[in-house]
Every structure is written in C-alpha cells, then in structure tokens.
C-alpha positions as protocol buffer text, in pm:
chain_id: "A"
residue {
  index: 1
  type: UNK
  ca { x: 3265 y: 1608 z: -388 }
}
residue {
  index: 2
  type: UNK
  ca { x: 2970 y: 1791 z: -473 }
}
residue {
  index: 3
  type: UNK
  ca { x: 2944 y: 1629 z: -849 }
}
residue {
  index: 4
  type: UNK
  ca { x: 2965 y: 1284 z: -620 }
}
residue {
  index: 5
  type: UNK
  ca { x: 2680 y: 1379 z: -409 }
}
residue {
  index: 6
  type: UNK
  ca { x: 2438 y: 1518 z: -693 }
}
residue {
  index: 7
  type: UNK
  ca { x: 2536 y: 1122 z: -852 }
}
residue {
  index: 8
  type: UNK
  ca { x: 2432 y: 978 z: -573 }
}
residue {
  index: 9
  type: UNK
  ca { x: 2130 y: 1188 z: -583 }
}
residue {
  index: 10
  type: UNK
  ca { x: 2015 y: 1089 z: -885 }
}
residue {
  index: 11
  type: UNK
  ca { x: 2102 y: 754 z: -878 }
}
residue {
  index: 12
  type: UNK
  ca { x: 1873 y: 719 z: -547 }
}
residue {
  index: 13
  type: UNK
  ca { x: 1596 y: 913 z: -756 }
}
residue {
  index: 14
  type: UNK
  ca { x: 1602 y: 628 z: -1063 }
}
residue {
  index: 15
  type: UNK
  ca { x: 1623 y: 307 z: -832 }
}
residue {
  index: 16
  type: UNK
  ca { x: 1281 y: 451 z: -692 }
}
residue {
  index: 17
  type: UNK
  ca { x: 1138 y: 548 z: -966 }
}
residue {
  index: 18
  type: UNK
  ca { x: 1201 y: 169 z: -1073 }
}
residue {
  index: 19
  type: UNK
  ca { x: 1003 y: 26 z: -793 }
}
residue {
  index: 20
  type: UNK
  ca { x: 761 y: 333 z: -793 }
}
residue {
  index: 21
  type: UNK
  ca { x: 687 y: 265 z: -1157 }
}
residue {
  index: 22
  type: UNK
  ca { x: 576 y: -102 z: -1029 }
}
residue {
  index: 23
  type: UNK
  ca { x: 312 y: 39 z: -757 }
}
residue {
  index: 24
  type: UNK
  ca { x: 223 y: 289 z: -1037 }
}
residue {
  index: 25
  type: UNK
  ca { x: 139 y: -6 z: -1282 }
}
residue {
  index: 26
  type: UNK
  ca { x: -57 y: -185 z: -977 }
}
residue {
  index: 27
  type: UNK
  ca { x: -201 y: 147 z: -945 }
}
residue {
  index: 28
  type: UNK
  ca { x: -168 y: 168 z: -565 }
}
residue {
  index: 29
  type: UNK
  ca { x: -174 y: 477 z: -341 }
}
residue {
  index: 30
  type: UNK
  ca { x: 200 y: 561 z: -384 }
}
residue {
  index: 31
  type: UNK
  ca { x: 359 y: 558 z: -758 }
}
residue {
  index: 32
  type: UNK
  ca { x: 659 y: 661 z: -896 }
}
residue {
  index: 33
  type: UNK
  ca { x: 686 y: 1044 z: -778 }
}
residue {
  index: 34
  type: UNK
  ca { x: 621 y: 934 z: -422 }
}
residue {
  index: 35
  type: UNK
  ca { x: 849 y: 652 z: -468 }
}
residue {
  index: 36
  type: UNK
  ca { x: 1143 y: 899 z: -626 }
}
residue {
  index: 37
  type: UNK
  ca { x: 1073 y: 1145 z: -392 }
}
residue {
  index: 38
  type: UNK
  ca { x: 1153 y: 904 z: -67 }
}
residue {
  index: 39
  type: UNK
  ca { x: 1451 y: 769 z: -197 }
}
residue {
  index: 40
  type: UNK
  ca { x: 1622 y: 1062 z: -320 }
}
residue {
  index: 41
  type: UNK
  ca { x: 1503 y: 1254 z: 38 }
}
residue {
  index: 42
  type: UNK
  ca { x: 1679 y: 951 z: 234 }
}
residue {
  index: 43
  type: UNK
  ca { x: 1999 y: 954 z: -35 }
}
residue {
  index: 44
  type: UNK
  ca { x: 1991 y: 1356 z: 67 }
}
residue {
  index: 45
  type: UNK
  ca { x: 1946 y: 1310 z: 476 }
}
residue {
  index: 46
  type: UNK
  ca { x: 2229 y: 1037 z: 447 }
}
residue {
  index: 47
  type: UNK
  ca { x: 2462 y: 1297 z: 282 }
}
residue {
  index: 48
  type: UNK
  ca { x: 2383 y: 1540 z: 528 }
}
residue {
  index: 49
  type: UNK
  ca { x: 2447 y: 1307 z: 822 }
}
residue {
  index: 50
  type: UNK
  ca { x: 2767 y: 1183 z: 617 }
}
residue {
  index: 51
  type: UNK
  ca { x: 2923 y: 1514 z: 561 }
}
residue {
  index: 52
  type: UNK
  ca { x: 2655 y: 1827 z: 631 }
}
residue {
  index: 53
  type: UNK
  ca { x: 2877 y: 1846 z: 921 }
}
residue {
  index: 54
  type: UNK
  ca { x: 3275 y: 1946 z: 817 }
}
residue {
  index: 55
  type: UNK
  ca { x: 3262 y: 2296 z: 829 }
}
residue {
  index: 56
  type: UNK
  ca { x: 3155 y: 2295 z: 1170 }
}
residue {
  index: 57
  type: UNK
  ca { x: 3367 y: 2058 z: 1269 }
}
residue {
  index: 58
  type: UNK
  ca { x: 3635 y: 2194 z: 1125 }
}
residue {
  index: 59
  type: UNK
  ca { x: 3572 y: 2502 z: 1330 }
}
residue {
  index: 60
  type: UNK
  ca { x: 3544 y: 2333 z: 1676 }
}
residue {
  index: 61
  type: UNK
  ca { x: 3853 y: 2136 z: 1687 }
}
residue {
  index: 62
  type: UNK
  ca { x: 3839 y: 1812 z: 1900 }
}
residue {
  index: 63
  type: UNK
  ca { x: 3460 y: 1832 z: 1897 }
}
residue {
  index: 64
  type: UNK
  ca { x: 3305 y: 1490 z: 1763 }
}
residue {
  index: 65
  type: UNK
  ca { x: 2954 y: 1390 z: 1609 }
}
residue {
  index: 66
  type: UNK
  ca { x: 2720 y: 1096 z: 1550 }
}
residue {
  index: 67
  type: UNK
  ca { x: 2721 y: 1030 z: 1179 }
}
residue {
  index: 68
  type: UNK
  ca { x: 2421 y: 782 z: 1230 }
}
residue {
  index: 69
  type: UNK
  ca { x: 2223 y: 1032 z: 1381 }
}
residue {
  index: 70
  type: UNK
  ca { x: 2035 y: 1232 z: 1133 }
}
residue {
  index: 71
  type: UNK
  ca { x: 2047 y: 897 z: 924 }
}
residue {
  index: 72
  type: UNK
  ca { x: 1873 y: 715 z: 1215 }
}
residue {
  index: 73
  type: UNK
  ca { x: 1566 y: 942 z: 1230 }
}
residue {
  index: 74
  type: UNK
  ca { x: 1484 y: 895 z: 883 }
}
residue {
  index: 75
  type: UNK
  ca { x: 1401 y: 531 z: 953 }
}
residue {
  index: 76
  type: UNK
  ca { x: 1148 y: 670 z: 1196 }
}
residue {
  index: 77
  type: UNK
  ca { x: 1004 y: 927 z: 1017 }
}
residue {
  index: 78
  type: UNK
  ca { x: 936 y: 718 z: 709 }
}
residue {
  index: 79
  type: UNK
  ca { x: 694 y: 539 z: 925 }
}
residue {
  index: 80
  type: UNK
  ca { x: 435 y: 802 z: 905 }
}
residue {
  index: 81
  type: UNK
  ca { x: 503 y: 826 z: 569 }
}
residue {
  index: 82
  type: UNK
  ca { x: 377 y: 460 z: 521 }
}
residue {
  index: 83
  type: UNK
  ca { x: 129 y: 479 z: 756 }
}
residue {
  index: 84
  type: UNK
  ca { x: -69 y: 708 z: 535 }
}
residue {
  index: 85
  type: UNK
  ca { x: -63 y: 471 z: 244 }
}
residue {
  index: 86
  type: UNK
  ca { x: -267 y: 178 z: 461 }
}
residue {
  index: 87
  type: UNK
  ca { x: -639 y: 202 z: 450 }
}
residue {
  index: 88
  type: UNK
  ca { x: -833 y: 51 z: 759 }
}
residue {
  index: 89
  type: UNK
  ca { x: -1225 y: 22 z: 661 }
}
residue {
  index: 90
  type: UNK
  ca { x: -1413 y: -178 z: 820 }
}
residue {
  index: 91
  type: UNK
  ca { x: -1190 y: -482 z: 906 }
}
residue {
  index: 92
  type: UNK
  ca { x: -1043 y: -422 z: 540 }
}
residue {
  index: 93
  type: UNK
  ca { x: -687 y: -339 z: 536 }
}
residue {
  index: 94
  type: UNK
  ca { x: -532 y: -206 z: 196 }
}
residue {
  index: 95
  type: UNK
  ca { x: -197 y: -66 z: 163 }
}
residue {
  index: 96
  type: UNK
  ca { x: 50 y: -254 z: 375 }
}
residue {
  index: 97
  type: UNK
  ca { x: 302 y: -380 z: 74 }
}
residue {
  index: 98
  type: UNK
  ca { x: 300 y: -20 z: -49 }
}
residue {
  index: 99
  type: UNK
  ca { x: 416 y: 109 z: 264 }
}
residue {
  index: 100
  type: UNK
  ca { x: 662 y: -204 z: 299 }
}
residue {
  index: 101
  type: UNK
  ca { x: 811 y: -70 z: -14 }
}
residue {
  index: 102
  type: UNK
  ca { x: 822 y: 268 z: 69 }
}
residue {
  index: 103
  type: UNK
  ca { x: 974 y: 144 z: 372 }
}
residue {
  index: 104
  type: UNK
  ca { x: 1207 y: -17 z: 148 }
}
residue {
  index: 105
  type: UNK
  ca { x: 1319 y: 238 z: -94 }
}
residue {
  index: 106
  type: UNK
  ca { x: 1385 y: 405 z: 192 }
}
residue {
  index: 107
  type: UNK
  ca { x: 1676 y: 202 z: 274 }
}
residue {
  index: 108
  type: UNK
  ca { x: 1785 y: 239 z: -58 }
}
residue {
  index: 109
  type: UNK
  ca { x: 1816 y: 602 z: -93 }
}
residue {
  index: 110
  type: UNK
  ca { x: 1999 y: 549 z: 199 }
}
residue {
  index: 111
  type: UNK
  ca { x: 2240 y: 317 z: 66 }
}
residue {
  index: 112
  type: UNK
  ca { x: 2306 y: 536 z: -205 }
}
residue {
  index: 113
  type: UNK
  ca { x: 2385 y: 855 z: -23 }
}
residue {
  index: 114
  type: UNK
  ca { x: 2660 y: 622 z: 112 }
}
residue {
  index: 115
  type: UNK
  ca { x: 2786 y: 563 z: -184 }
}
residue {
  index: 116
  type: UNK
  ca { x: 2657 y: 142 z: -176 }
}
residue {
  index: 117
  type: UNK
  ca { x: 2586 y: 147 z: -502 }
}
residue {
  index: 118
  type: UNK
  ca { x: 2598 y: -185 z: -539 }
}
residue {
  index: 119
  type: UNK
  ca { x: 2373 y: -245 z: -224 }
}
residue {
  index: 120
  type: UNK
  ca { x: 2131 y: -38 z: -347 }
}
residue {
  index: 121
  type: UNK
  ca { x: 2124 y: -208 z: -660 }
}
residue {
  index: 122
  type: UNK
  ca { x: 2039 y: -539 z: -520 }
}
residue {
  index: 123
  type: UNK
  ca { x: 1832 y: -406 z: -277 }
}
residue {
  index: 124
  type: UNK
  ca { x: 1597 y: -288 z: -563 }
}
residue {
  index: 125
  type: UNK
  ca { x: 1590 y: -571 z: -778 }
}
residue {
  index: 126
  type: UNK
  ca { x: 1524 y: -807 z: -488 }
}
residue {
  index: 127
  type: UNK
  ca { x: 1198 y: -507 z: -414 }
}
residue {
  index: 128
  type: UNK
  ca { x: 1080 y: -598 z: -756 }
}
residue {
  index: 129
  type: UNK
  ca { x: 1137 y: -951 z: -712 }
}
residue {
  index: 130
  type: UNK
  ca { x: 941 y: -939 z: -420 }
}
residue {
  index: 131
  type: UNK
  ca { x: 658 y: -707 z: -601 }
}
residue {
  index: 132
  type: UNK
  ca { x: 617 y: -895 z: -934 }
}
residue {
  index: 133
  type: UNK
  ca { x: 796 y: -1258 z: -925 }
}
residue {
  index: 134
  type: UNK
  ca { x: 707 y: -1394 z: -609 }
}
residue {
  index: 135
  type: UNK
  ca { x: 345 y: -1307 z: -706 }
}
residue {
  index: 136
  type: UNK
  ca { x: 349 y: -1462 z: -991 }
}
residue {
  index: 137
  type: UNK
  ca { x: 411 y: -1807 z: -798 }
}
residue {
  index: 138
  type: UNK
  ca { x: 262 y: -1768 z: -440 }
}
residue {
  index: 139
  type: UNK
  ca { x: -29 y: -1460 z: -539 }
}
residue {
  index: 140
  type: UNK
  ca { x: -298 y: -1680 z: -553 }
}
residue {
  index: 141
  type: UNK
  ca { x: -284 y: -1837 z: -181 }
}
residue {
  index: 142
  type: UNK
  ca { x: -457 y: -1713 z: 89 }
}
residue {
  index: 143
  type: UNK
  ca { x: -763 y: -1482 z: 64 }
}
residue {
  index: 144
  type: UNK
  ca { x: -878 y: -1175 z: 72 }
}
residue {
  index: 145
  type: UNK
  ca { x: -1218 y: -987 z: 169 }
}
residue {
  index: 146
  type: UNK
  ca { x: -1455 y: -735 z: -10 }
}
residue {
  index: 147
  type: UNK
  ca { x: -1701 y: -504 z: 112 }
}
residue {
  index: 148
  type: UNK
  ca { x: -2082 y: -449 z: -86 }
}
residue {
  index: 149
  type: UNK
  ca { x: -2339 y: -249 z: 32 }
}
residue {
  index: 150
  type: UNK
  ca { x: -2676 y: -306 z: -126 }
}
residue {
  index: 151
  type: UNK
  ca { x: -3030 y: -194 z: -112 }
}
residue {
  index: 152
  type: UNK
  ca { x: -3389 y: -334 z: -154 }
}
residue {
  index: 153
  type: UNK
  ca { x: -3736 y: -227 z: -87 }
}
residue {
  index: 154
  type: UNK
  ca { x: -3808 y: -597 z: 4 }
}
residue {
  index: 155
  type: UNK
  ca { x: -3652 y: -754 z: 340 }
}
residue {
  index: 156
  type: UNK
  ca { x: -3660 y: -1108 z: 194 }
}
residue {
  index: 157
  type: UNK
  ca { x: -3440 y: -1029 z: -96 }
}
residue {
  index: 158
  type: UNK
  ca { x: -3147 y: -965 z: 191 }
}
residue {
  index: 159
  type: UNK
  ca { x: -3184 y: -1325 z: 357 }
}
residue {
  index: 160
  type: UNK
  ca { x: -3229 y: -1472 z: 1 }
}
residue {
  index: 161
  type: UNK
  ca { x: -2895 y: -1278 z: -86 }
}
residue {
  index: 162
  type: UNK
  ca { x: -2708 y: -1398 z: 218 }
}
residue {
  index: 163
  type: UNK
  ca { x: -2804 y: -1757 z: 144 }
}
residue {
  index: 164
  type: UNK
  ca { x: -2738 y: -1783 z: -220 }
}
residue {
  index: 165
  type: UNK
  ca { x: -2360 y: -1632 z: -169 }
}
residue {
  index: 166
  type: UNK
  ca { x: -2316 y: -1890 z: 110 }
}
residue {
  index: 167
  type: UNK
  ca { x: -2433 y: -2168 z: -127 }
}
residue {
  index: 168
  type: UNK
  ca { x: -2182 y: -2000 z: -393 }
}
residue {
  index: 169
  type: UNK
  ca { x: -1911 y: -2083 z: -161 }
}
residue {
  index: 170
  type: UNK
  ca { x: -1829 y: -1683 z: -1 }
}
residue {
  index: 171
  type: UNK
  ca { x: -1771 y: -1667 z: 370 }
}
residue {
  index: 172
  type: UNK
  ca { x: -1977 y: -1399 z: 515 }
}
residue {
  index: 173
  type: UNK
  ca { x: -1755 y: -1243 z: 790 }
}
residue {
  index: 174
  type: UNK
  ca { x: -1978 y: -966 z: 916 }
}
residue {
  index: 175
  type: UNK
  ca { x: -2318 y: -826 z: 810 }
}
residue {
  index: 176
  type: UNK
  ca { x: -2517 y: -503 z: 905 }
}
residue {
  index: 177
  type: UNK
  ca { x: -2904 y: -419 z: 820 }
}
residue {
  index: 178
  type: UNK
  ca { x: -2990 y: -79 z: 856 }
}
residue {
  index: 179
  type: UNK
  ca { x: -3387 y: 41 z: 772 }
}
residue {
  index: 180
  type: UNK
  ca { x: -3462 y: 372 z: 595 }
}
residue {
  index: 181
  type: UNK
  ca { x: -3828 y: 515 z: 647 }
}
residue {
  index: 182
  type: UNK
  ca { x: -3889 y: 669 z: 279 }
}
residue {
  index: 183
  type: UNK
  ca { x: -4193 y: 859 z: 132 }
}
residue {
  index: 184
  type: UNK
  ca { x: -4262 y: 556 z: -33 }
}
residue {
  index: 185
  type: UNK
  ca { x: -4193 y: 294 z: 200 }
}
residue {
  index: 186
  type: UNK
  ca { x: -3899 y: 139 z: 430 }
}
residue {
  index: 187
  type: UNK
  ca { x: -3541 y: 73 z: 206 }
}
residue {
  index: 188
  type: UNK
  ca { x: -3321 y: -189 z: 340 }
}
residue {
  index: 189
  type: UNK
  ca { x: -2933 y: -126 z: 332 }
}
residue {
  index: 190
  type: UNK
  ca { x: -2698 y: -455 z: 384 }
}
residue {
  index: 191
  type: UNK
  ca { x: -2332 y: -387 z: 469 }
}
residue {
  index: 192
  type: UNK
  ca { x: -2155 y: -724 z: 397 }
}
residue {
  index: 193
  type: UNK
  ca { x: -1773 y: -805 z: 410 }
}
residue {
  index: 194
  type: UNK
  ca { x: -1723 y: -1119 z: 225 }
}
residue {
  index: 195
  type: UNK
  ca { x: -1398 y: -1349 z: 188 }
}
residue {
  index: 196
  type: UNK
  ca { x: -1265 y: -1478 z: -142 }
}
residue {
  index: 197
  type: UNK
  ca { x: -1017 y: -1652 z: -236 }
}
residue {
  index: 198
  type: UNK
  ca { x: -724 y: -1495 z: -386 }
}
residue {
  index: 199
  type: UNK
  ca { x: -714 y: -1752 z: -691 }
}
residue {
  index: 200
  type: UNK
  ca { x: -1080 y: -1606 z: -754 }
}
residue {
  index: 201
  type: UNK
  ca { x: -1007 y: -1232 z: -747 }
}
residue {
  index: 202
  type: UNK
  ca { x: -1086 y: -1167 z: -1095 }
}
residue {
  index: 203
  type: UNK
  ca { x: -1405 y: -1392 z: -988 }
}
residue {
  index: 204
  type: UNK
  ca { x: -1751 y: -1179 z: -1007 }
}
residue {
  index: 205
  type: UNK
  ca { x: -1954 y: -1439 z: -933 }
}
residue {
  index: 206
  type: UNK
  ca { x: -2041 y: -1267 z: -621 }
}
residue {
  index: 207
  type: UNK
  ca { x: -2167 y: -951 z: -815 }
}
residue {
  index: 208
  type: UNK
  ca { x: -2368 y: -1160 z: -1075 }
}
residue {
  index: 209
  type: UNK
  ca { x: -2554 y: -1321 z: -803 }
}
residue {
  index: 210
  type: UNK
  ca { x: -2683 y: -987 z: -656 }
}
residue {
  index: 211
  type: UNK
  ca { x: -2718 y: -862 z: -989 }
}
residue {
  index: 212
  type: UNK
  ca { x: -2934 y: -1169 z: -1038 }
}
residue {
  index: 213
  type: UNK
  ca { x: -3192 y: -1003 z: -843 }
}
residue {
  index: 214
  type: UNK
  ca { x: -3367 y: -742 z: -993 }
}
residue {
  index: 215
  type: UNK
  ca { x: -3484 y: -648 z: -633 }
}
residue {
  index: 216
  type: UNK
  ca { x: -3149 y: -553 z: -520 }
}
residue {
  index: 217
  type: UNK
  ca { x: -2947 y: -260 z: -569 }
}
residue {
  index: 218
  type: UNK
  ca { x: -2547 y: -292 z: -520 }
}
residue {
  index: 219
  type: UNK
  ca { x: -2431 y: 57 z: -405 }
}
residue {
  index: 220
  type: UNK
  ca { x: -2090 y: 20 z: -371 }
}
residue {
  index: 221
  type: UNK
  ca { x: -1809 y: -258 z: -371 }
}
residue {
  index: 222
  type: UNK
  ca { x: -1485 y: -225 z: -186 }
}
C-alpha cells in the first residue's frame, strides 16, 4: 500500500504543477511550487483521513471513525491559504482566480489521495480550460480599473489631466488631491483609480496622455 500512496502522491504533485505552471506563466502571486505544494498536501491529508487510522483501530476493536473528517478541514483551511493571494488596494481587487485555483487544486489533490485518478484528471484539464481557453473567447468583456498617482508643481495641470482622460473615454471612479509644502514651493499629488476596458488592457493611452504633459510626474501605476 505504501508504493500506492507515494503514486498518488506524486501524481497529485504533477496535476498541480500543471495548473501552477499556468499562474506561473501569468506570473500571478502563486506559481507552480505553491500550486504542487497544495495539491500534494491535500493528496497527503486525504491519505491520512483514508487510512492514517488502522493501527489504531485495529487496536480498539468495535471503535469507529469519520473518514471525512480530517479530509473536511482541509477544505477550510485552504481558505486562508487563498485569502493571502487576493490583494485589496484601494477598491482594486487582484488575486481572486488565483485563489479560485488554488481552491481548486485543492480538490484535486484530494481526489487523488482517493485514488480518482480519473477525476482528478478532468478536474485539471477543465482548471486549464477555465484559465487559458475560456479567456481566449470571453477575456476581453467587462473591465477592469488601474490606479496612478502623479505629481505637479502646478494645480491646473491636475484638472487639465482629469479632463483630457475623460475626453479619452476613462471613467474616473475616485480621485484624491493631497498638497505638499516643499522648500521650493507646494507639490500636488493626484491619487486616481480609473476604469478600462478589458479589450484595451494592453491600451496606454492613458499613460501617454499624462506623459503628454511635461508638468506632470506619474509616480506609480497599479
């Protein structure tokens, strides 16, 4: 039985390395060794659940256990897991299909350690197919939002700024002006969160424009 577990063990380990490999590519916050790591934990805590538990039952005749129990928990506890690969910044959310697929891969380390090989199988192509195809053909709907902070040492150039992204089509969701008192004067700071399309997301239009402007200064984009 042993030989049967480590198989299962390692198969777990290459079906998330498979859909790791994909978030590696994407280069998201959780790539293949995090990926590997879950499924072959879940394959493990399935085993145990399975069959960590025939000595001592062996030992205490008559006595009976939940199978599903460890197995149950590690649906929980790969929440947290996926809760630290989602980002919230300022309204901005980043994260939540990496965690859906750790969340995922989860299941099919699980599979595996029970010996649903061909579960687990399916249950990682259709994870890819969910990853790569279906964004291939429905990727570019919806929208999405980006945070720029900028700087000028002229107040105008931030209400010329705002208008000329409106007129460029960008929905301005939120906007913050903060004033710095300088040696040499007062530096404005604009915090904007813009929406764009997602058929435009390899669209810089929006950073052209500012760059435009000689006056402003983009700090950072998010």
């Amino acid at each position: 039985m042993t030989w049967i577990f480590i198989f299962r063990l390692v198969v777990a380990g290459l079906l998330g390395t498979a859909v790791g490999l994909e978030r590696e590519w994407r280069v998201k916050e959780a790539g293949f060794r995090t990926h590997f790591l879950v499924s072959l934990g879940s394959a493990l805590f399935m085993i145990i659940s399975q069959w960590g538990f025939d000595e001592f039952l062996a030992a205490h005749d008559g006595l009976r256990l939940d199978p599903s129990r460890v197995a149950a928990q590690v649906v929980s506890g790969i929440g947290f897991i996926g809760a630290g690969a989602i980002i919230f910044h300022r309204q901005i959310v980043r994260g939540l299909t990496t965690a859906a697929s750790l969340w995922a891969i989860s299941g099919v380390g699980m599979a595996t350690g029970a010996g649903m090989y061909g579960v687990a199988i399916a249950a990682t192509v259709l994870t890819l197919v969910g990853l790569e195809v279906l964004n291939l053909f429905f990727g570019n709907l919806g929208s999405h939002r980006i945070s720029l902070v900028f700087s000028t040492l002229e107040r105008d150039a931030v209400s010329e700024t705002l208008t000329r992204l409106r007129e460029a089509g960008y929905a301005v969701v939120s906007f913050e002006l903060e004033n710095e008192r300088t040696a040499t004067g007062i530096i404005y700071r604009a915090r904007l969160l813009i929406q764009i399309r997602k058929k435009s997301r390899s669209d810089n239009t929006f950073l052209e424009l500012l760059q435009q402007d000689k006056r402003i200064l983009v700090e950072r984009i998010i």
